[in-house]
PARO-255260 format. One record per atom (N, C-alpha, C, CB): x, y, z. Coordinates in steps of 0.05 Angstrom, whole numbers, plus 32768, in hexadecimal, padded with zeros to 4 digits. Glycine has a CB too. Example, Ala and Ser with C-alpha at 12.3 -4.5 7.8 and 13.67 -1.06 7.14 Angstrom:
2
81087F8E809C80F67FA6809C81087FBE809C80E27FA780B581017FD3808E81117FEB808F81028001809D811A7FF48072
//
This chain:
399
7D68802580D57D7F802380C37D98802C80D27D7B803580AA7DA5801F80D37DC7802680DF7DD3803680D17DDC800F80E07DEF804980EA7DF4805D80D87E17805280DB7DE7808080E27E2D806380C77E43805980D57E5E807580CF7E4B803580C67E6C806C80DA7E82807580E47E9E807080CC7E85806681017EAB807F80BB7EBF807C80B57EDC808A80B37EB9807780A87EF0808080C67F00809480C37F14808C80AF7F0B809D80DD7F24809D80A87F3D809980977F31808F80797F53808180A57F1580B180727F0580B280617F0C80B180467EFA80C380667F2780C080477F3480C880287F4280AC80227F4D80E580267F498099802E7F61809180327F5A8077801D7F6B808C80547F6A806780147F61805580027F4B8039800C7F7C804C7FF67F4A803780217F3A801E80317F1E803280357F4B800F80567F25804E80437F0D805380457F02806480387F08805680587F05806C80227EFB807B80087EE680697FFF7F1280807FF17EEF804680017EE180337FFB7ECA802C80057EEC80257FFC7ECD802E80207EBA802E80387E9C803D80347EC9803C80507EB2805680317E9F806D80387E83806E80167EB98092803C7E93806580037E86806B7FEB7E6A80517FE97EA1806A7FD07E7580387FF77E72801E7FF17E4F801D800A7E9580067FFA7E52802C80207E3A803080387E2F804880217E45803C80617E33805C80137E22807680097E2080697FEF7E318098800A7E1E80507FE67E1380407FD47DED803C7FDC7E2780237FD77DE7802F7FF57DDC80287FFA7DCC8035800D7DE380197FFA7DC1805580137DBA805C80277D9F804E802F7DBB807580267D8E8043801D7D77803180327D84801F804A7D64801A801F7D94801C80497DA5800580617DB7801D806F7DBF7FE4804F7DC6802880637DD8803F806F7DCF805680787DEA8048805E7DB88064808C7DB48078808D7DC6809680867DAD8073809F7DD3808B80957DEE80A7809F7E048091809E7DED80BC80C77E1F80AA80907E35809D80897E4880B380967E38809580697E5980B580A67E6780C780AD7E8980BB80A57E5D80CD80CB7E9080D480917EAA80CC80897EBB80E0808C7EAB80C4806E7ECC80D8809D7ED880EF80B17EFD80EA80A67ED080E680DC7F06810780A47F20810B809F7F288122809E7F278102808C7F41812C809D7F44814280A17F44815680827F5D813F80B27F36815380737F2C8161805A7F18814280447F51816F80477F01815A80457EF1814B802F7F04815180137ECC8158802D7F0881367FFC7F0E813F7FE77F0081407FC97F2181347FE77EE481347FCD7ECB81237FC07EB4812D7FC87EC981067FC87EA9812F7FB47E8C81307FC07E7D81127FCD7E7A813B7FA67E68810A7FD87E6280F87FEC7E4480F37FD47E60810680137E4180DA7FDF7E2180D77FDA7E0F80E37FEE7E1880B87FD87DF380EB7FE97DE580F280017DDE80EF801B7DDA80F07FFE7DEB80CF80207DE780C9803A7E0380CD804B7DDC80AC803B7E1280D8803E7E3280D9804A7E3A80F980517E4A80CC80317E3F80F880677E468119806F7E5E811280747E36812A808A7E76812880737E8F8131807C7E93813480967E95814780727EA0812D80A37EAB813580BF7EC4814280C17EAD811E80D07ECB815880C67EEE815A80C57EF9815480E07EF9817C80BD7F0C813F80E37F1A813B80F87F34813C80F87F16812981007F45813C810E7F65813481157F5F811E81257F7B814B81267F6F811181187F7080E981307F8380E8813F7F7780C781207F92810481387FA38103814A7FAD811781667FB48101813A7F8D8124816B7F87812E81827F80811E818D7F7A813E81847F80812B81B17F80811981C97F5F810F81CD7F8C812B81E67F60810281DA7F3580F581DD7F25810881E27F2A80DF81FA7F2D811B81F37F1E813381FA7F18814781E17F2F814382107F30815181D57F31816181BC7F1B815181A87F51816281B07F1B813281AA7F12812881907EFF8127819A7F1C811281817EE7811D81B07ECF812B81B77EC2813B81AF7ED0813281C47ED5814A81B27EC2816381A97EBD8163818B7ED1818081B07EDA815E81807ECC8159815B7EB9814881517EDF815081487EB58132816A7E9E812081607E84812981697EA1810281687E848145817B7E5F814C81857E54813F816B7E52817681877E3B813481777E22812D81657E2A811281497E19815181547E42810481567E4380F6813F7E4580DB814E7E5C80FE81297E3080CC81467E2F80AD81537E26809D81397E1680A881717E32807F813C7E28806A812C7E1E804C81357E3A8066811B7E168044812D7E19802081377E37801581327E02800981227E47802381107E5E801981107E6D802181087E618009810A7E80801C810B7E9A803281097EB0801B80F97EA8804081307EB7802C80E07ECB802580CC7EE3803180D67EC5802D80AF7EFE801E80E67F14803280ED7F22802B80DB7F22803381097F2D803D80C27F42803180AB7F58804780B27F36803180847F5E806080C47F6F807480C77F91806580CD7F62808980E27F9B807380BC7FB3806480C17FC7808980B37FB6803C80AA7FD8808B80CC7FF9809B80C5800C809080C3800480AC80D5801C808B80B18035808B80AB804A809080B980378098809C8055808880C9806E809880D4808B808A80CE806B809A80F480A4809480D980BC809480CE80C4807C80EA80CE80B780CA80C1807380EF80C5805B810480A78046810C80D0806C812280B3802E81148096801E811B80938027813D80997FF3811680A8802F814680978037816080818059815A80B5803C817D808B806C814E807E8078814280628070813A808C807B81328064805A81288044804E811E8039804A81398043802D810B80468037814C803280308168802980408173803B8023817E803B805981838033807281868022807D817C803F807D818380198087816480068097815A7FF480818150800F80AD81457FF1806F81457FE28063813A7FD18051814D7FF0805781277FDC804B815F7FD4803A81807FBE805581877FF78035819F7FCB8065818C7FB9807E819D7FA5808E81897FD0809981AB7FA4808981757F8A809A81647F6C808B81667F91809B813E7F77806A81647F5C8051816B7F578063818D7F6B801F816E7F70805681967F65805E81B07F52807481C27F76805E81B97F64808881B07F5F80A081B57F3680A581AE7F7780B381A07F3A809A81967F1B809981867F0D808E81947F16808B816C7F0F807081A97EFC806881AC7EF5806E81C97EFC805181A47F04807F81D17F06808C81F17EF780A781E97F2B809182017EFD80B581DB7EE780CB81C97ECD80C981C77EEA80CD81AF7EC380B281BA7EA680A281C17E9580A281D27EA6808F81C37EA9808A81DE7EA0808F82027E9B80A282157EB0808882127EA980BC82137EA580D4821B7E8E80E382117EBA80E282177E8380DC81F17E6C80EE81E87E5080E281EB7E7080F781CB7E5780CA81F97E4480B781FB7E3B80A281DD7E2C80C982057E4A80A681CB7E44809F81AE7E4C808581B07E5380AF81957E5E807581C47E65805381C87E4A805181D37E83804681E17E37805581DC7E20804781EB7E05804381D17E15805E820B7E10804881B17E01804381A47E15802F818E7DF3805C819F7E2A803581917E41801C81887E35800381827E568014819E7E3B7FEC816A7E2C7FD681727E477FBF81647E087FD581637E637FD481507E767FC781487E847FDB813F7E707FB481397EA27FD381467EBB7FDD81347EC87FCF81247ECE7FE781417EC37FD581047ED67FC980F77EF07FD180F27ECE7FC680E47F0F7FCC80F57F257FD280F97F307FC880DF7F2F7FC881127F3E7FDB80CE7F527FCF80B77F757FD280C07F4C7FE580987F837FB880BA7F987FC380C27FA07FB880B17FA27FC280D87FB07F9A80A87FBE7F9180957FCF7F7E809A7FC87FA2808B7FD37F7180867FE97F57807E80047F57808E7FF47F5A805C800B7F6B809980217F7880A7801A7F6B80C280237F9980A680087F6480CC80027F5480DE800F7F3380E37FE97F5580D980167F2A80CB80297F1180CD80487F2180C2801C7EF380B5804D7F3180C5806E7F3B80C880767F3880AB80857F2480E0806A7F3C809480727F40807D80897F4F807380607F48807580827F68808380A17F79808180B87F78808A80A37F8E808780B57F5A80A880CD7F5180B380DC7F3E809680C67F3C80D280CF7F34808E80D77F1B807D80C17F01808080F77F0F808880CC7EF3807180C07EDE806F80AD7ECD807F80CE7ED4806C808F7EC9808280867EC7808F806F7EA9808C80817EE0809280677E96809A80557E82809180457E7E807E804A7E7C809D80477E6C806A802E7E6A805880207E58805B80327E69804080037E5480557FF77E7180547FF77E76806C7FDC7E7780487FED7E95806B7FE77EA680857FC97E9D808C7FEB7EC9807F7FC37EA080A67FB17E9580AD7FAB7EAE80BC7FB37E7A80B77F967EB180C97F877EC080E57FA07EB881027F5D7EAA80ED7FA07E9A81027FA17E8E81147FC27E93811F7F967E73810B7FCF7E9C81057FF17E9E810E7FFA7EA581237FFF7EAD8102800B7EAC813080127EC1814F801A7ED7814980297EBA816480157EEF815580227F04814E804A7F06814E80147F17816280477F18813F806A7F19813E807C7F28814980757F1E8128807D7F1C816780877F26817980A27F22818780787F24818580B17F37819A80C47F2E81A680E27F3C81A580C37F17819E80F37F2E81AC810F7F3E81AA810C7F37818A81317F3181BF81227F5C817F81307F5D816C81137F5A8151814A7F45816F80F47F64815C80E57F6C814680DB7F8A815C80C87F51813880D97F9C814880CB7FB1814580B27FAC815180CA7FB9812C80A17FC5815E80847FC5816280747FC3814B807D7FDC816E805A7FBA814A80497FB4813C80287FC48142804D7F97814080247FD4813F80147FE9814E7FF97FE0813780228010814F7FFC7FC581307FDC7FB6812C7FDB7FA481447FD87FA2810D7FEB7F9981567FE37F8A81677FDB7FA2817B7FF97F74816F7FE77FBA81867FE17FCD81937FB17FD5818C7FFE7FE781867FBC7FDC81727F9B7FE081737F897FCB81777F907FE9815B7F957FAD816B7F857F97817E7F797F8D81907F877F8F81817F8F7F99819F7F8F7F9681B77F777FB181CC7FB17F9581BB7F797FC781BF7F667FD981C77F477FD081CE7F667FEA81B37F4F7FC581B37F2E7FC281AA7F1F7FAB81BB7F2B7FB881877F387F9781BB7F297F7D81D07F2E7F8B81EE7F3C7F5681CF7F3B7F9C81FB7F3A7FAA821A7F1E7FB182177F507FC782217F247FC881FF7F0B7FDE82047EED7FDB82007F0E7FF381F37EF07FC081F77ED07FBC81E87ECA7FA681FD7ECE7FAF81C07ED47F9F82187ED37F8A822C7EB57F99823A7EF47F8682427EA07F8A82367E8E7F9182527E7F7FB082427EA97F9882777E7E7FB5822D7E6F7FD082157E5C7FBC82077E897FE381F87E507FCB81F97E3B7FBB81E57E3B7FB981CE7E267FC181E57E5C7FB581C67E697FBC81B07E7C7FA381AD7E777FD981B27E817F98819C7E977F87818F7EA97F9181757E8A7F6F81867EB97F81816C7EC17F8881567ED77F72813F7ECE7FA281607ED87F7F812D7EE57F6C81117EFB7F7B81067ECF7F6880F47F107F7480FD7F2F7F7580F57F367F6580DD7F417F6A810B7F3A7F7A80C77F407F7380B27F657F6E80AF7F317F8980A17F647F58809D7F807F5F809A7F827F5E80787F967F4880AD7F877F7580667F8B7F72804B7FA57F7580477F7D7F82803C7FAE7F7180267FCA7F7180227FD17F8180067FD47F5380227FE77F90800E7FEC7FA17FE77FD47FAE7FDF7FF17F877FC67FCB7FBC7FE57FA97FC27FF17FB27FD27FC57F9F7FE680227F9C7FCD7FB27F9C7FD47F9A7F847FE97F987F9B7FBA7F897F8780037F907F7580177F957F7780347F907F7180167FAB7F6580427F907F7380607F897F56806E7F987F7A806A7F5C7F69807D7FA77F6080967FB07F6180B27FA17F6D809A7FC57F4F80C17FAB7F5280E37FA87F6280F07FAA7F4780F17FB37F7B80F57F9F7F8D810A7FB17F9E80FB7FC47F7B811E7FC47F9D80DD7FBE7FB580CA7FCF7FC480BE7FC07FAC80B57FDF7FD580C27FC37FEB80B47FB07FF680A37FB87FFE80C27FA87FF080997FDA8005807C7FE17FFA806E7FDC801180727FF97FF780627FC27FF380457FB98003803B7FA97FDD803E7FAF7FFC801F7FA98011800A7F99800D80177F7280007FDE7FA07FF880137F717FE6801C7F577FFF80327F4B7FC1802D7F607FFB80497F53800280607F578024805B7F4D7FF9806A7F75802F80557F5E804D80507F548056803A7F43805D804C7F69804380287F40804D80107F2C804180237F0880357FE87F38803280347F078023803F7EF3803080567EEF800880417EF9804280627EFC805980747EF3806880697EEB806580827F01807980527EF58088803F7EED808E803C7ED1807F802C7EF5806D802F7ECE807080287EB6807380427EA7805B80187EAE806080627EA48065806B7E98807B80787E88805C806F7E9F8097807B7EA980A580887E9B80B880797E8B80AD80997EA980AD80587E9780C080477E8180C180507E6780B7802A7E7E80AA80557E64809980517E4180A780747E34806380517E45809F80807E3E80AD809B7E3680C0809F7E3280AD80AC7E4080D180887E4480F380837E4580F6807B7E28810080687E5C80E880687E2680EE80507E0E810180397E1B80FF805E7DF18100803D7E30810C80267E4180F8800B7E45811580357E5F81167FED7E4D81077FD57E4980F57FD57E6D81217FB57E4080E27FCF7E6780CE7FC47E7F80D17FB77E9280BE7FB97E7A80EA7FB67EA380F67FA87EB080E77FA27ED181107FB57EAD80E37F8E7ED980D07F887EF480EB7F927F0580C17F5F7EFA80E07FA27F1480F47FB07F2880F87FAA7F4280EF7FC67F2B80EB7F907F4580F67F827F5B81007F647F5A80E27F837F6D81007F567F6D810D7F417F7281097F2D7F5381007F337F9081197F247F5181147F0D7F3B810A7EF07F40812C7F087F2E810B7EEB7F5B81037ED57F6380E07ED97F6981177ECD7F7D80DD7EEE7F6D80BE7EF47F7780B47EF67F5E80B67F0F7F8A80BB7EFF7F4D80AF7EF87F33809E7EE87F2780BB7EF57F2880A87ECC7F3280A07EB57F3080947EA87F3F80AE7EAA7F2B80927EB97F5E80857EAF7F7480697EBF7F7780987EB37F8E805C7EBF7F87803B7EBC7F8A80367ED67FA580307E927F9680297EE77F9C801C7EFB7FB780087EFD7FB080267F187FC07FF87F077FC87FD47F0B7FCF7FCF7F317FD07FCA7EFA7FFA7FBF7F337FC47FB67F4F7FBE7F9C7F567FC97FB67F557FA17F987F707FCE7F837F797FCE7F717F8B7FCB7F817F767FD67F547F8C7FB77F507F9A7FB17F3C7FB87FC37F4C7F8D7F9E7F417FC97FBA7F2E7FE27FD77F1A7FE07FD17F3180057FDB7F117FD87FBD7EE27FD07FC27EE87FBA7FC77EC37FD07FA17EF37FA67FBF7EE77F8F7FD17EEA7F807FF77EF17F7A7FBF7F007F997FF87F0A7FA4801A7EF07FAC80227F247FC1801E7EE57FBE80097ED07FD0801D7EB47FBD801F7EC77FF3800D7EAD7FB4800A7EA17F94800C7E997F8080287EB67F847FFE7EB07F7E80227EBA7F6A803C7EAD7F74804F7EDB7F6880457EBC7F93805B7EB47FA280757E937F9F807A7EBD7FC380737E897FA780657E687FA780617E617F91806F7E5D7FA580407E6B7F8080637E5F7F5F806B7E5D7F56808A7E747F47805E7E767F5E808F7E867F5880A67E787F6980C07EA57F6180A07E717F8180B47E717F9280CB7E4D7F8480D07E797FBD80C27E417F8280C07E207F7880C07E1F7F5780CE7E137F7680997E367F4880CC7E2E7F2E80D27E3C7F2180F07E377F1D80B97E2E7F1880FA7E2C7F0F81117E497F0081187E137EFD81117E4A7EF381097E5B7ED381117E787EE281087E4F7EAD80F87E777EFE81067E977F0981037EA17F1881207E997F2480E67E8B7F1881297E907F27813D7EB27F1D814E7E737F2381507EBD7F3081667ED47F2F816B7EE87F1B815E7ED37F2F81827EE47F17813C7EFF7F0A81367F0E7F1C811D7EF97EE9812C7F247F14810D7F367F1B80FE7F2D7F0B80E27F527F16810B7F2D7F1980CE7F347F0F80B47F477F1680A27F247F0F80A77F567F0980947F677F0E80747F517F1480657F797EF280647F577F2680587F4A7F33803D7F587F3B80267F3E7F4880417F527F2780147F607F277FFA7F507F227FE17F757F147FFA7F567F207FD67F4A7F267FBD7F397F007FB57F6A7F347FA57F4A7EF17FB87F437ED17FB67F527ECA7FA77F2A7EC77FAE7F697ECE7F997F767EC17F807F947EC17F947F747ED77F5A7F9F7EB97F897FB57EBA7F897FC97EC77F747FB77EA77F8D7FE47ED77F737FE27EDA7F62800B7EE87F5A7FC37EE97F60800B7EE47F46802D7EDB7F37803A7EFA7F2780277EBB7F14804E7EFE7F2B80637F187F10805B7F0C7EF8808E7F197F0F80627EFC7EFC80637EE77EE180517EE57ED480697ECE7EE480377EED7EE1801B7EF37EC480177F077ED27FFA7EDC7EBB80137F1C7EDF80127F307EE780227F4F7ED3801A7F287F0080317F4A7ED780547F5B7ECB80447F5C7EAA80817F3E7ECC804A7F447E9880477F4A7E7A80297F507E7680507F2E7E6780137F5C7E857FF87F637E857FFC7F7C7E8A7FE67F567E97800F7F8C7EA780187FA17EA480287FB17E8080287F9C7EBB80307FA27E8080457FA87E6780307FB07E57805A7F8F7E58801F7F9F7E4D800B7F9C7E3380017FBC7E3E7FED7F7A7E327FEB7FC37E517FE47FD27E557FE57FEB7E557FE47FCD7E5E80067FF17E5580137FFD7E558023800B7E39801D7FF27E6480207FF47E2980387FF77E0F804F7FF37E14803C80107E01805F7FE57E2880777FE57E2D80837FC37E2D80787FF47E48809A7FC67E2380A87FA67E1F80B87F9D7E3680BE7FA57E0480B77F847E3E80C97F7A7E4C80D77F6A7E3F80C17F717E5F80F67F6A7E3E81067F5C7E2D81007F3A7E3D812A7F6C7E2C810D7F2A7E2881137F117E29811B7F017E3F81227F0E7E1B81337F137E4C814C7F067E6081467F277E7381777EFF7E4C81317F2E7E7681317F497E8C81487F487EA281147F4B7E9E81427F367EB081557F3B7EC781757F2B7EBC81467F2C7EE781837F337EA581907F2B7EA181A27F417EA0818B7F1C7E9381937F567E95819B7F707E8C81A67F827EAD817D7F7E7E7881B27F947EA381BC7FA87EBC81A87FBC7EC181D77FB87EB681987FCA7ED081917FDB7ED981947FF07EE1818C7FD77EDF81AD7FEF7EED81BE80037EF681B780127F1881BC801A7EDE819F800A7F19819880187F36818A7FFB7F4F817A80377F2E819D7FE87F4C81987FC97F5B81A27FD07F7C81B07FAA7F4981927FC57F8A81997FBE7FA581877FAA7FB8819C7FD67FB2818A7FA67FCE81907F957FDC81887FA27FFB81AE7F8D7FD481827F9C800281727F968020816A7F81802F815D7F9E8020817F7F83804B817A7F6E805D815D7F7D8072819B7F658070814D7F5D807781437F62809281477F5D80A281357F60809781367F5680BB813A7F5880D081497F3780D481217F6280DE815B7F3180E381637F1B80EB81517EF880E081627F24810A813E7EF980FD812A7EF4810281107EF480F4812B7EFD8110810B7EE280DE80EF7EEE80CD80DF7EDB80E180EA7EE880A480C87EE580D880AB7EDC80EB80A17EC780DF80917EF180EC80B17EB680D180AD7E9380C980C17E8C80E680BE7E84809E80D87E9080EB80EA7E8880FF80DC7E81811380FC7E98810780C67E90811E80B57E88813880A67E70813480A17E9E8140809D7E6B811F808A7E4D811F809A7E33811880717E4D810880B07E37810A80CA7E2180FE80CB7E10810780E37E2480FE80CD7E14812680D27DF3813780BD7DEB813080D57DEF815980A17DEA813680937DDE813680837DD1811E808B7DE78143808E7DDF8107808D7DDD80E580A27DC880DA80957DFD80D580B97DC680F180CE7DB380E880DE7DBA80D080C27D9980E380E67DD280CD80F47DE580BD80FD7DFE80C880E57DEB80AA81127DFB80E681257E0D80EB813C7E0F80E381287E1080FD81467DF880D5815E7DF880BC81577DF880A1816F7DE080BD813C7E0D809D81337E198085812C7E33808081217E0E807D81307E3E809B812A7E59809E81437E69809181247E6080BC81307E84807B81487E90807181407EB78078814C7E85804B81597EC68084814E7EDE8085813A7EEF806F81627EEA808981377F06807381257F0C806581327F2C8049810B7F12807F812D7F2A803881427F3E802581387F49801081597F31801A81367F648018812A7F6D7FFC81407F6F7FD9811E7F8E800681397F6B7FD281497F637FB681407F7C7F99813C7F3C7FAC814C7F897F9A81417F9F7F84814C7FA07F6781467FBC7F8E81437F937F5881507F937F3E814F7FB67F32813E7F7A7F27813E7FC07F3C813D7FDE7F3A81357FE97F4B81307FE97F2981457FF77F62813B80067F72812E801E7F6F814A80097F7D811580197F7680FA80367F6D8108804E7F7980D480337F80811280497F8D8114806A7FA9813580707F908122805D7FE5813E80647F88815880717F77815080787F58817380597F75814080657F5C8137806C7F35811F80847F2F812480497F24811C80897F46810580AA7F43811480C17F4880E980AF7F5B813180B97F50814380D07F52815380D97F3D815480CD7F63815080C57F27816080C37F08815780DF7F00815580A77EEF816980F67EF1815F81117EE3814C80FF7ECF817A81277ED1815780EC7EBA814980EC7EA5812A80E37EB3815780D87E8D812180D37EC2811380BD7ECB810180E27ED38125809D7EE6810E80F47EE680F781077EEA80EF811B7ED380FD81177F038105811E7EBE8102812D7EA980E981237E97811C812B7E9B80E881097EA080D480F07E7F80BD80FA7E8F80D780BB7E7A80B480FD7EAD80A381007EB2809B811A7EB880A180F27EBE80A381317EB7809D814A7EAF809581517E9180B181597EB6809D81387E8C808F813E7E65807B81387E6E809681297E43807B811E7E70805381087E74803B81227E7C805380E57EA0805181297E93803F81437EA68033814B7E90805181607EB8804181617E7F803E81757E73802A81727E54805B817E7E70802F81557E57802581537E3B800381437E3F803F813E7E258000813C7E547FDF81287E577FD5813F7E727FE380F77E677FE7814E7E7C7FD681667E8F7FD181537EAB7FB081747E7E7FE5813F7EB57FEC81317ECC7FED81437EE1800681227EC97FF0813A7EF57FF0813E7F0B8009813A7F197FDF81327F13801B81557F17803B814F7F17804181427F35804F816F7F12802E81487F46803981457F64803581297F69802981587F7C803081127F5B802B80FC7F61804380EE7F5E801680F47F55805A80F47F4D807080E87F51808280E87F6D807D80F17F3E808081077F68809181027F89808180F37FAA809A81277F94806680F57FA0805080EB7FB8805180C67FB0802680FD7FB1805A80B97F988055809F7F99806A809A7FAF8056808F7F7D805B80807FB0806780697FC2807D80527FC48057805F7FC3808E80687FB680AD80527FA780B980397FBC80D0806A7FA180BB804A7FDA80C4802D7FEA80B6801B7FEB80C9802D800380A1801F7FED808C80107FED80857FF77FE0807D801E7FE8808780067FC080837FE97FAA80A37FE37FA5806F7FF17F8580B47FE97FAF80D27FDB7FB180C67FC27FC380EF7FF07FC380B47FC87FDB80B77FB17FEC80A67F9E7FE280B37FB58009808D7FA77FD2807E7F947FD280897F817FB780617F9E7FD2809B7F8E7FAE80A37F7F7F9180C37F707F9580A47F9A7F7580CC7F7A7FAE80EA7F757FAE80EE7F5D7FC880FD7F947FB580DA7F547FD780DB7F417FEA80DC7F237FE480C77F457FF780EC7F167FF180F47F007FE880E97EE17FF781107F067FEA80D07EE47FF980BE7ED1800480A17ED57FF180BA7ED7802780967EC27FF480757EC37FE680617EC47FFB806D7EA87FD280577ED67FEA80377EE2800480207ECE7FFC80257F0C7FFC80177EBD800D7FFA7EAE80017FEE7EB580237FFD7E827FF37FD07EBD801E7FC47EC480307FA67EB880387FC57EDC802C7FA07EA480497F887E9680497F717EA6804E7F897E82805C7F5A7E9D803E7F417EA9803D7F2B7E96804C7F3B7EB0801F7F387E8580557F227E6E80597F0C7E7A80757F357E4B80627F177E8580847F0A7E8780A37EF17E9F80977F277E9680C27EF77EB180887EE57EC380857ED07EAF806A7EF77EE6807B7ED57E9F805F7EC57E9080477EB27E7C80577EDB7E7E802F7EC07E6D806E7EA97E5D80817E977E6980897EB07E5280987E9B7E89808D7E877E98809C7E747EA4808D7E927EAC80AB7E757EA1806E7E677EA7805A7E757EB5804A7E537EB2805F7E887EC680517E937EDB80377E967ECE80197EB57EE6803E7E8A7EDE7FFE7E997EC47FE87EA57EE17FDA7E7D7EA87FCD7EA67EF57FDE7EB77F097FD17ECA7EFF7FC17EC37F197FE27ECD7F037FB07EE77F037F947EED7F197F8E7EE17EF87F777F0A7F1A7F837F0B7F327F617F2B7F267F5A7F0B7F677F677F257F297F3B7F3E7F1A7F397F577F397F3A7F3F7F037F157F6F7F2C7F3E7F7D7F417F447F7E7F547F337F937F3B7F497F8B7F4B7F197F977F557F017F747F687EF87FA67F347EE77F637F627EFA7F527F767EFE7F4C7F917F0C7F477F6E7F027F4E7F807F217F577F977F327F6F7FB37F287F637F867F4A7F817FA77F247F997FB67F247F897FC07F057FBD7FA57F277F8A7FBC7EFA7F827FCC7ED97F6C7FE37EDE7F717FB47EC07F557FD47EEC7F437FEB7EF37F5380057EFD7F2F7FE27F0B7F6180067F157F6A80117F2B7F8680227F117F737FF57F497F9180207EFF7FA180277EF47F8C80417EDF7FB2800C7EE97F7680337ED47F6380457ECE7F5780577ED47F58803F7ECC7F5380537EF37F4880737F037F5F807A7F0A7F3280747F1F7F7B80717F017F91808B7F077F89809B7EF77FB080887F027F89808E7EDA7F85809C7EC07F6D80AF7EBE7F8180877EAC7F5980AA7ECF7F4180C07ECA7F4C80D77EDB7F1F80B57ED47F5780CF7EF27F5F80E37F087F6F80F37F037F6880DB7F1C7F7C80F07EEB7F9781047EE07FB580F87EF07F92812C7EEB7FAF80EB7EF37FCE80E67F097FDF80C77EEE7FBF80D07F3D7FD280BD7EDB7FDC80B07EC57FD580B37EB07FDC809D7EC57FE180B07E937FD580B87E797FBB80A57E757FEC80B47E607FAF80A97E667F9C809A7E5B7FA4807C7E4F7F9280A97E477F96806F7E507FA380547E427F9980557E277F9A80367E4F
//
């Protein structure tokens, strides 16, 4: 029975991981779910590891004595305040990890690394980018874009795994829909305050981003069926050294999305929403250059290319600074026994971007479905579930 490896245990991809292998220990012997604090208890076949990913190979050696697998789930991802920042640390923790290995001798029982990185891989956050997205696109490179420190770990993995007895698979998911322990950066998370303190407001339900996306179409994804996937992926042959999109399979709209939120919620969206004033609206250019510009000539639409702009009919990062907006939610706190620290921990820029961008996300599933995958979940499921274990978790009222 194979054993495996997961880092970036707490985290919303691999909370999934880790729970989804300690489902099944007749197949999963040993599950090692490593982070820098257990927050959960584990199923039986899953032990804790405490690590830093962001010590040197030598240091991290040593934290891995005695811990080897056939496969290793890398979902660790830091945050930082610049994208060279991300390359930097986020480039050197894979690296760092899989040079750690090698040193404890634990790569000479290696047999695959599955890698999660994301949708951000076709330049989503530059702007506007090809539909659909495929595997096959080019990376988004060059003068006047930022580093991309998913092509950096890509690139590791195909150096480092040259001539070892190891290969590996690369996920790319998107708007990843999910709830962690004690994590609050998710989409879930801030769209479900949102709504709350609408409702306490007695304020109208207003979609707080772009009005044109409203009507346009993005790809979601849910964290069990991420972790799913990995399962599959990491077990089957014919995935070996390639990349997949991972999404949910639907496609999917504001426009039946939004008034499902509302219902859920108890909250109204008027008639003419974006007709009305908001008071906290703005506007964001991107980068020059969006990452549709690179394929145009050859699409025969370089006098169709348009920059890329975030559009905020309500800016989240201004509207959590409103007294009343933190006052409504020191009631909620006080009165369902919430979890006050999750406001200031949501993810307000965040769902500004995913709600305020002015292009449509459609993301192909086909390369991973030839290879057998038939995984589904419809979205709007997803997201309801995922709004529900806020609610058990204390971090949202009850519905």
């Amino acid at each position: 029975m194979p054993s495996a490896i997961v880092t970036g245990a707490t985290g919303i991809l691999g909370r999934e991981i880790v729970f989804a292998l300690g489902k099944d220990p007749q197949k999963w012997q040993t599950v090692y779910a490593l982070s820098r604090s257990q927050k959960e208890d584990y199923p039986s076949n899953v032990q804790h590891g405490r690590i830093d990913l962001q010590a040197g190979p030598q240091e991290l050696a040593k934290q891995l004595q005695g811990i080897e697998a056939e496969y290793l789930f890398f979902t660790a991802y830091l945050q930082k305040d610049s994208e060279q920042e991300n390359w930097d640390t986020n480039g050197a923790m894979l690296e760092n990890f899989l040079e750690a290995l090698s040193m404890t001798g634990a790569e000479k029982k290696l047999k695959r690394v599955i890698l999660t990185t994301g949708a951000k891989q076709y330049g989503l956050h530059l702007g506007p980018a090809k539909n659909p997205m495929e595997e096959s696109d080019p990376e988004v490179k060059g003068s006047g874009r930022p580093p991309n420190f998913y092509y950096r770990q890509q690139e590791a993995l195909r150096t480092k795994s040259k001539g070892k007895g190891w290969d590996w698979v690369v996920t790319y998911p998107n708007v990843v829909i999910g709830v962690a322990k004690g994590n609050f950066m998710n989409f879930a998370t801030a769209l479900g305050i949102y709504a709350t303190v609408t409702k306490e407001l007695k304020e109208p339900f207003i979609f707080p981003g772009n009005p044109d996306l409203y009507t346009g179409f993005d790809c979601f994804t849910y964290s069990q069926l991420h972790a799913q996937f990995c399962l599959w992926a990491a077990l089957e042959p014919k995935c070996a050294n390639e990349n997949f999109n991972v999404v949910n399979g639907d496609v999917q709209s504001w426009q039946t999305l939004w008034p499902k939120v509302a219902t859920k919620f108890g909250v109204h969206i008027p008639a003419k929403q974006f007709s009305l004033k908001a008071g906290v609206e703005n506007e964001v250019e991107l980068i020059e250059r969006p990452p549709i510009a690179d394929q145009a000539a050859e699409m025969g639409i370089v006098d169709r290319i348009y920059r890329g702009k975030l559009i905020m009919k309500v800016d989240l990062t201004k509207w959590a600074q409103r007294p009343e907006v933190k006052k409504a939610w020191d009631t909620v706190v006080a009165r369902h026994g919430l979890d006050k620290d999750a406001f200031d921990k949501a993810t307000w820029l965040f769902l500004n971007f995913v709600l305020g961008k002015n292009s449509d996300v459609v993301i192909n599933m086909t390369k991973a479905r030839k290879l057998g995958w038939t995984g589904y979940y419809d979205t709007w499921d997803s997201l309801s579930e995922s709004l529900d274990d806020l609610a058990d978790e204390k971090i949202l009222p009850k519905f």
